[in-house]
VMD Tcl script that draws the C-alpha trace (Angstrom):
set ca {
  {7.08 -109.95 -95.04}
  {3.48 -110.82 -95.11}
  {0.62 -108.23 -94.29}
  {-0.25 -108.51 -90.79}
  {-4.38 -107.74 -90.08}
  {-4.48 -105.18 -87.42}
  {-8.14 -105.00 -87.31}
  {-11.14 -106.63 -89.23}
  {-15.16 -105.31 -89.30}
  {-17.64 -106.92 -91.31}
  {-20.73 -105.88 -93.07}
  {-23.54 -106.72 -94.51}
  {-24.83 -105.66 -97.86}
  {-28.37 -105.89 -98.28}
  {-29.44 -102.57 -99.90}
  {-28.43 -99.08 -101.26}
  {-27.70 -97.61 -98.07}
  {-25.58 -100.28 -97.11}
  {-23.58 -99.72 -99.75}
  {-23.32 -96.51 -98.56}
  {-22.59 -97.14 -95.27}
  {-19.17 -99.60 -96.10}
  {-17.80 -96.37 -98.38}
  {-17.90 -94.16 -94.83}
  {-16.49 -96.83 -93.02}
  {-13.75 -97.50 -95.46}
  {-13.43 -94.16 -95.98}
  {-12.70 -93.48 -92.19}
  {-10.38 -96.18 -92.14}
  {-8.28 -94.92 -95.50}
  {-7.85 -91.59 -93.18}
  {-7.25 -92.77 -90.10}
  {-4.50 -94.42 -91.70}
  {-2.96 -91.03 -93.02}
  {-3.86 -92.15 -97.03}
  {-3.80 -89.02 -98.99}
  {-6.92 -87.47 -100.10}
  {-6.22 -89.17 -103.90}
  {-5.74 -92.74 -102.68}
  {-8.75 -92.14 -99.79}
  {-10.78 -91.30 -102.99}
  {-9.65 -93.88 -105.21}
  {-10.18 -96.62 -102.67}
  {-13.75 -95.44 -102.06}
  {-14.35 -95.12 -105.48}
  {-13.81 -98.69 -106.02}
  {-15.18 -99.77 -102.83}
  {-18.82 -98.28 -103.89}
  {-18.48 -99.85 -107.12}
  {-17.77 -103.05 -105.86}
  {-20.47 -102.43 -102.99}
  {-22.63 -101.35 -106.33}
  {-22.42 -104.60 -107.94}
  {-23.54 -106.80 -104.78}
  {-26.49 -104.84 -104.70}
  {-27.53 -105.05 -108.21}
  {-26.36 -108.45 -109.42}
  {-26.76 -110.51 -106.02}
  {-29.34 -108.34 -103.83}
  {-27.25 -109.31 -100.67}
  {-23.95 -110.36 -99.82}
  {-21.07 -108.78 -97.39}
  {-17.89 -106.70 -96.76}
  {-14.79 -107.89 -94.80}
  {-12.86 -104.39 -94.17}
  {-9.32 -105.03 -92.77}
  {-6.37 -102.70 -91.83}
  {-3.40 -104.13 -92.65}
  {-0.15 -102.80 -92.10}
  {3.14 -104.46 -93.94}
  {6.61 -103.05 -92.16}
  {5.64 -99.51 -91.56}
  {2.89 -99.46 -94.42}
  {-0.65 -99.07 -93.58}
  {-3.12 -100.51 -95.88}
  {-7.11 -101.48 -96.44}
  {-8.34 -104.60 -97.76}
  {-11.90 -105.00 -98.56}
  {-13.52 -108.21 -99.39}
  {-17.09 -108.31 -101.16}
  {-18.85 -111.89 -100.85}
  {-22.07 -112.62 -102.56}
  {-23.81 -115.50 -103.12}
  {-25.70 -114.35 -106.52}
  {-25.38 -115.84 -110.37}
  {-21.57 -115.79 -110.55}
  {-19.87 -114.39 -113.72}
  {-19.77 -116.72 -116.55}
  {-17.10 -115.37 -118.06}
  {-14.46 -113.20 -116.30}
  {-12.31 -112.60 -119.19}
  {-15.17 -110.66 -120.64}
  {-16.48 -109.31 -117.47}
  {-12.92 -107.81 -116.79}
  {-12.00 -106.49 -120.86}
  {-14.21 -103.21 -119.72}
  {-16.96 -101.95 -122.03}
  {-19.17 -105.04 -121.47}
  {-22.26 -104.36 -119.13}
  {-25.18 -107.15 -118.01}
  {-27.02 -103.96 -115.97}
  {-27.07 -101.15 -118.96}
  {-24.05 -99.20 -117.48}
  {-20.92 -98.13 -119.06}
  {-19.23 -102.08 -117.91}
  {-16.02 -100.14 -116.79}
  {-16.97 -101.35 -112.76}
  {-14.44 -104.74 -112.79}
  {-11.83 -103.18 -115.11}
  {-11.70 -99.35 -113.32}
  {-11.92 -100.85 -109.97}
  {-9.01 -103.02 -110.62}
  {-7.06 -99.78 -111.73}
  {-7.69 -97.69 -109.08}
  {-6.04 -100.30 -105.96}
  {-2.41 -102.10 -105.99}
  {-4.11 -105.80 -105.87}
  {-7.49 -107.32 -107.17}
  {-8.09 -110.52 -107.02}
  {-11.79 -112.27 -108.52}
  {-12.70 -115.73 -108.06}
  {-16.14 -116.67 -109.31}
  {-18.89 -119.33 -109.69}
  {-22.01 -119.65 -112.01}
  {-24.89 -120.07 -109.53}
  {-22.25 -119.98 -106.80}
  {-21.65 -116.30 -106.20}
  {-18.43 -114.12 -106.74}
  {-15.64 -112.77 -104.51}
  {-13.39 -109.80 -105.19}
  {-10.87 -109.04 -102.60}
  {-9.19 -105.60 -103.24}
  {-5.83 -104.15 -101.29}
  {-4.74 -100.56 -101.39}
  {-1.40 -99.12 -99.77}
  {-0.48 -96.23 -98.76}
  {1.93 -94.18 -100.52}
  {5.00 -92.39 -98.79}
}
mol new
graphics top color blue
foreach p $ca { graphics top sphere $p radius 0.5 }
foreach p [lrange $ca 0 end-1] q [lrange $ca 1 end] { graphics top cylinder $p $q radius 0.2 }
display resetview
């Protein structure tokens, strides 16, 4: 059975407190859906990471929050769309321990731990997409 979208917002990322502002509403979302307090945190955790990256590698780009619910399942997938430099190489981009902003590079590789799906599709001069699902446990 395929997800069905029960509800979609979108936002725009355009500074810091944007960022900020699509972790509370994913946030909300994660507990209005009854996700425990782990998976609430682990899905924030990524989301602000994600967020993060927008920010500091493309200046602007957006969010596409959806609730999704599969059977009885609720779940959250967030989209992050940029139109910045792209990543020229994934493989390295994803391996962890490989930063182009002086940070620990653990953002691509930790995020994609923390949901059930990830999916990355990127473009040199093009911009990136990472799509990221997480569902709750019973």
């Amino acid at each position: 059975m395929a997800a069905r979208v029960l509800s979609t917002q979108e936002m725009k990322i355009a500074s810091e407190d944007d960022v900020v502002l699509v972790r509370r509403a994913v946030r909300a979302l994660a507990e209005r859906r009854g996700f425990d307090s782990f998976a609430s945190a682990a899905l924030t955790t990524a989301v602000t990471e994600l967020g993060r990256n927008i920010w500091v590698h493309a200046r602007s780009g957006m969010a596409i929050i959806e609730e999704l619910e599969d059977g009885l399942r609720p779940g959250v997938r967030v989209e992050f769309k940029d139109l910045g430099p792209g990543i020229p190489d994934i493989d390295w981009a994803m391996a962890g321990g490989n930063s182009t902003a002086s940070s620990l590079g653990l953002g691509l590789s930790g995020t994609k731990r923390l949901v059930d799906d990830f999916q990355l599709q990127s473009e040199v001069g093009r911009g990136t997409s990472v799509r990221i699902t997480k569902w709750k446990r019973f």
